[in-house]
N, C-alpha and C positions, 0 to 999 in steps of 0.2 A: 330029178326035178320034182317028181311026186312027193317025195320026200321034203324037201325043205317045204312045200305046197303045207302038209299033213304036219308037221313042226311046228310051223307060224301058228295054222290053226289050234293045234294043241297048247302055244305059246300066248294068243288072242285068249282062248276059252278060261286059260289060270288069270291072267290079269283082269276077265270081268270079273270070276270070281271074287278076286282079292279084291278091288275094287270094291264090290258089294259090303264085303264086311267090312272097308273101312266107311262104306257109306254107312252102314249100321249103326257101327260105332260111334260114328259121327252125329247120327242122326238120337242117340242115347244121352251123348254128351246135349243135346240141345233141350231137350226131354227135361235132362235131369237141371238145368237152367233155369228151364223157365217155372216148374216146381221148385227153385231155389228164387224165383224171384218175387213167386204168389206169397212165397212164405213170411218174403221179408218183411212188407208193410207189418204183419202181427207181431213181428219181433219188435219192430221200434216205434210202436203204440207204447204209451209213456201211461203207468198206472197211476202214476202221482202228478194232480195237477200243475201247470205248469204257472210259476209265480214272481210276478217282476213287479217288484218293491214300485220300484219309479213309477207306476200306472197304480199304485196305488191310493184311496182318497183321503181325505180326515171327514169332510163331509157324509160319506154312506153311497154315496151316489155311482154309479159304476163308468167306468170310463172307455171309451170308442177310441180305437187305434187305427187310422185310416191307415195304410204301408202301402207308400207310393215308392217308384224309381223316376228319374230325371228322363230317362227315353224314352218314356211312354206316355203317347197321346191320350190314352184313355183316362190315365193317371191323371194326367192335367183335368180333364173333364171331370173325374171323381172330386177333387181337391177343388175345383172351383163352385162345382155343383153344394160340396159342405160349406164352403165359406159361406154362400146364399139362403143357406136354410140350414145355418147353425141357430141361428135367435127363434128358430118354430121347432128344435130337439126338445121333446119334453124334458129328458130326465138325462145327465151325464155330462163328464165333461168331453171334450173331442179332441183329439189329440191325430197330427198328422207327421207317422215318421219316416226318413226317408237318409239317406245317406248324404246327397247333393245340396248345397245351399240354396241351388235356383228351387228348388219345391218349394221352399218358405212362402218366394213370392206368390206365390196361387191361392195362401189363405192371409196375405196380410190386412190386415185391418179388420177379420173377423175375429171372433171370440171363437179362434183355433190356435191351440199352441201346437206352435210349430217345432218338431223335434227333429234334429240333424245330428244324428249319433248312429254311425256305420257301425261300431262294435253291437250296441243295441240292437239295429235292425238283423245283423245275425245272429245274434241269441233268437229272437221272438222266431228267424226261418218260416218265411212261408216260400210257398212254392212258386208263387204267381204274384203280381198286381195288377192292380191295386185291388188289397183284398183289407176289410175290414174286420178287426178282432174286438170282443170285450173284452175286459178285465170288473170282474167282484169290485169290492171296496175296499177288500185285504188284499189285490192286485192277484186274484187268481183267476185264469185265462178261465170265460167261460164256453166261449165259440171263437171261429173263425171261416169266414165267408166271402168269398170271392163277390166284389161290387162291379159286375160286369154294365149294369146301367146306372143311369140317375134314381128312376126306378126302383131297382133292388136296393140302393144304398137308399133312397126311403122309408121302404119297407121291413131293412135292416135296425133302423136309425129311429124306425115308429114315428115320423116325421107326418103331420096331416098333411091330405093332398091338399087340402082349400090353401093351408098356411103356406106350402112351396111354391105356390103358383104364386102365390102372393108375393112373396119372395126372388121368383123369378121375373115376376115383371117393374121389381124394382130394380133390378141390374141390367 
């Protein structure tokens, strides 16, 4: 009986071993992951700017790319927020793209073209919406910014605050 007792235990002691070093290895393989994942953003950092004819002007003037989607409350709030204080944008035209026909409604009747072009909106790829991009005059991407308030999309937009208030108490 001592015996199978002295077995187990010698049987027990090699499986935590073994164990261990597949915890290691495991724990290697995760290691080497997440070093494989810090990496990647620098690999697909794009050296050459990125450039989309269609946003581009004849005017000089640079253009605002609102990038809304149809299921998002905030989006709606972004896209209604620029219809109201498109006429106080100093400089640019505005332009709100989005895949879904219903986004159109959120800026009709302002002086926002409204673009519904799914292939487009995954070319441009953003991460998030609604996130606001410029585009140059020769249609080269200058930024891109996440419009998490009225606020930032202001501030993004160089929109005075006197004009938007004004603006928001006409609507």
């Amino acid at each position: 009986m001592q015996n199978i007792v002295n077995s187990l235990a010698v049987l027990a002691f090699l499986a935590s071993v073994l164990s261990l070093f597949a915890l290691s290895a495991m724990l290697k393989m995760i290691r080497d992951l997440q070093n494989a994942a810090l990496r990647a953003p620098a690999a697909v950092r794009h050296d050459t700017p990125r450039v989309v004819e269609r946003f581009a002007s004849a005017d000089g003037r640079p253009t605002y790319v609102l990038v809304v989607s149809s299921g998002c409350g905030s989006c709606e709030e972004r896209a209604l927020h620029l219809a109201r204080v498109a006429h106080a944008v100093p400089d640019g035209r505005l332009v709100l793209l989005a895949a879904s026909l219903d986004c159109a409604e959120w800026v009709a009747g302002a002086p926002v073209e409204a673009l519904i072009d799914a292939e487009l909106l995954g070319r441009v790829a953003v991460g998030a919406t609604p996130t606001l991009l410029r585009y140059t005059a020769a249609g080269v991407e200058e930024w891109r910014r996440l419009a998490g308030s009225d606020d930032d999309l202001d501030n993004l937009l160089r929109v005075n605050a006197a004009s938007a208030a004004d603006q928001k108490g006409t609507r």
